[in-house]
N, C-alpha and C positions, 0 to 999 in steps of 0.2 A: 504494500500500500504506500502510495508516495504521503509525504509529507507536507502539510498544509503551502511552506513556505517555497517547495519545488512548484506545486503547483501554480502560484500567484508568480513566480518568476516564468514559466514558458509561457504565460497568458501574455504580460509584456513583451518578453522577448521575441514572440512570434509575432504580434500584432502592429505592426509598424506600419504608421499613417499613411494613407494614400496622399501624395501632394503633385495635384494633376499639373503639365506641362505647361498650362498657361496661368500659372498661378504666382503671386507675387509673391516675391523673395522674403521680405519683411510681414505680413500681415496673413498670408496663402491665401487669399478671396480669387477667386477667382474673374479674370477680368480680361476684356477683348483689347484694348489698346494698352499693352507694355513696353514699359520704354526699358529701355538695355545702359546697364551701365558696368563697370568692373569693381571688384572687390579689394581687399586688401591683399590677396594672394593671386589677385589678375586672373580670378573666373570672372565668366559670365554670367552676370546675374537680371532677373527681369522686377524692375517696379511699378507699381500700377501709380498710376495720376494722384492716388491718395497719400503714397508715400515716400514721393519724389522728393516732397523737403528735408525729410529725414535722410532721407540718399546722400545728397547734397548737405547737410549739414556735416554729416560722418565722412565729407570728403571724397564718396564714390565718385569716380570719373567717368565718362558720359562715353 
């Protein structure tokens, strides 16, 4: 019989969020016009219209 505590850990472990392709970097909503900007390790990353200023405050480059 497993253990209360094996149990509640493969439940997270397996269950990893879906975060669909056109979803925004910072807030994940889903959203039709993303704008593209780079990260601190020079990915590519997508922000939606709501979260542009936050982008741009943290210094992401366009």
């Amino acid at each position: 019989m497993k253990s209360l505590l094996t149990k509640i850990k493969e439940q997270f472990v397996t269950s990893t969020p879906k975060i669909p392709k056109n979803a925004c970097y910072f807030c994940k909503r889903k959203a039709s016009d993303l704008r593209n900007y780079r990260n601190e390790s020079n990915k590519k990353i997508k922000v939606c219209y709501l979260c542009v200023e936050y982008a741009e405050r943290r210094a992401f480059r366009k």
